[in-house]
N, C-alpha and C positions, 0 to 999 in steps of 0.2 A: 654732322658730317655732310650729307646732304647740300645745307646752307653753305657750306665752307666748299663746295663741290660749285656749286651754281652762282659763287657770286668770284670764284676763281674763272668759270666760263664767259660770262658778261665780259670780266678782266680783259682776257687773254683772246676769244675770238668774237669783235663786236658785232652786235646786232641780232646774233642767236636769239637771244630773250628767251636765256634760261631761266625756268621758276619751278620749283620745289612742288609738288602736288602732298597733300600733308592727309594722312587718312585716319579716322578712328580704326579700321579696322584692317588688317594685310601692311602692306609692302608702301613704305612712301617712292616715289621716281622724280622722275625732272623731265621735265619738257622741253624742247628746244625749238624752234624755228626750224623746219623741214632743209630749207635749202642750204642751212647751214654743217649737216649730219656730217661732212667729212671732215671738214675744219673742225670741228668740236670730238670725234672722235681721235683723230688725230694729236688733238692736245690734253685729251684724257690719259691714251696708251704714253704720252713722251713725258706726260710731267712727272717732277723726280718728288711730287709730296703724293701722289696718288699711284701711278704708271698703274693703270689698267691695261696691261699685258696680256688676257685672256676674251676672249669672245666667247658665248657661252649658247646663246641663241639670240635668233635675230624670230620674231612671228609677225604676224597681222591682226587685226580684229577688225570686222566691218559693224560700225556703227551705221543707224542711218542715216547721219549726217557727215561720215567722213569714213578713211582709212587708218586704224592706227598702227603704226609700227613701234617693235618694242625691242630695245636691244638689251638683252642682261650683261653686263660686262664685270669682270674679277678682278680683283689685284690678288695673286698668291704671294708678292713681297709685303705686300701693306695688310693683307688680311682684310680687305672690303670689298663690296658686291654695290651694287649699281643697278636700276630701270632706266636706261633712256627712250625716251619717246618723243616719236613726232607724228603730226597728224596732217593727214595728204586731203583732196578730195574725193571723193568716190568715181570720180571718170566714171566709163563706159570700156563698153567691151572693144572700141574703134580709139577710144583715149584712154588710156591707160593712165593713171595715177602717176606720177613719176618720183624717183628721189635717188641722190647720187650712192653709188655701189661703194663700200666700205671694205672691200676685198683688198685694196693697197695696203690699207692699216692690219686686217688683220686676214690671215689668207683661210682662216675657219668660215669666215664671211660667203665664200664660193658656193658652197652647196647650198649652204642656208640662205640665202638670197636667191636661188634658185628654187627652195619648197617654196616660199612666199608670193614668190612672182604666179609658179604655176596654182597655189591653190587660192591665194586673195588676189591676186592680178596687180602687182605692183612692177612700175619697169624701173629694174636698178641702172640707171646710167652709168656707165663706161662699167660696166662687168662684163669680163672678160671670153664669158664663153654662158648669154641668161640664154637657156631654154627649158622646158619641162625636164620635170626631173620624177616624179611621181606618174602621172598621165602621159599617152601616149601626145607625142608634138603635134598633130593634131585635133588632138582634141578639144572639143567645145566646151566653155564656159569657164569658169575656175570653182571649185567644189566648196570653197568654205565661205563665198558670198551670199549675202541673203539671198538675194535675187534669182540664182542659181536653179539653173529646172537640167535635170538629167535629160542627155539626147537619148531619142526611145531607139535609134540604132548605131552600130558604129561599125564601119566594114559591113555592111551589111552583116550583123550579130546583132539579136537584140540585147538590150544593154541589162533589164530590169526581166526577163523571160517569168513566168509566173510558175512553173512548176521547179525556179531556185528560190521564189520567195518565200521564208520561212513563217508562215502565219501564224504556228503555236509559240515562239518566242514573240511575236509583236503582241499576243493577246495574252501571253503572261501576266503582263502589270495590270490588266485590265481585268481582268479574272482576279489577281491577287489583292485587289481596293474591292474590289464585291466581296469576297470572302472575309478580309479583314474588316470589313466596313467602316475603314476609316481612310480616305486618300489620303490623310497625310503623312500614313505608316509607309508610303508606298510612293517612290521615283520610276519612274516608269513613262515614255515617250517616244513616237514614233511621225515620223512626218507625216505619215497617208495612212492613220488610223482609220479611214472609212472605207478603202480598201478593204483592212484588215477584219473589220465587222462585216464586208459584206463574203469576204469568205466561212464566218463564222455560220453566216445567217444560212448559206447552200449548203455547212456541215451539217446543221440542223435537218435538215431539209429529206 
């Protein structure tokens, strides 16, 4: 399906350079040419052997070499599901990554191109109303970027205050691989684990 997916997109909007991503293990998708995402959506949802009629989530991932966006899209007449991906650059916080907004084709598009923009920092072109939808509209950074450092205030509030940080849930897992003695019984991760041990170390104390 897939093939017959991707070599219907080549066809019909030129230049995408759609190609199949094929995996031993998960979900195969299709990759597309970024600047191409409306044109190619658009001829997804109209064509009458596929018509992906549904949007279902649109997310981000930040690699360190790029932005990816990932669209799920559905047919409930055809009974098929769909990955589209395209891959932006990683910009900056003053350049934003860009790629056209896909809210004409489908109007599920709105919101969801609005968590992506505010939490991976992508700018949807011509969307109709992009501004934070999670986070307050001023606030700094975007939350699901590597790079991403929390502002230590906001309103004058601090953001991370230490008598809400819960230190017996972060040293859970940490406590629970000493007990077990085997970390690999045991998932368990926290970004500022050395915080979290040096409150341990003043419990002791």
């Amino acid at each position: 399906m897939h093939n017959l997916i991707a070599d219907y997109l080549n066809k019909v909007v030129s230049g995408c350079s759609a190609k199949v991503n094929e995996v031993s293990i998960g979900d195969k998708s299709i990759t597309i040419d970024s600047s191409f995402v409306l044109e190619v959506c658009r001829a997804l949802k109209t064509s009458s052997e596929f018509e992906f009629n549904v949007l279902q989530v649109i997310t981000g991932t930040d690699y360190p070499d790029r932005i990816e966006i990932s669209y799920i899209l559905a047919s409930f007449t055809k009974n098929l599901e769909l990955i589209l991906k395209a891959n932006l650059p990683r910009g900056d916080k003053s350049n934003l990554p860009k790629i056209n907004s896909v809210v004409s084709v489908w109007s599920a598009a709105n919101f969801q191109e609005r968590e992506t923009y505010d939490m991976i920092g992508v700018d949807f072109l011509g969307h109709p109303d992009l501004r934070r939808i999670l986070c307050p509209y001023d606030w700094d950074g975007h939350p699901l970027r590597r790079d991403y450092v929390v502002q230590e205030k906001y309103l004058d509030m601090v953001v991370n205050p230490p008598e809400k940080n819960n230190t017996d849930d972060q040293l859970f897992g940490k406590r629970l691989k000493e007990q077990l003695g085997d970390p690999k019984k045991v998932s368990a991760s926290w970004k500022d684990s050395s915080a979290s041990e040096e409150s341990e170390a003043k419990d002791g104390e």
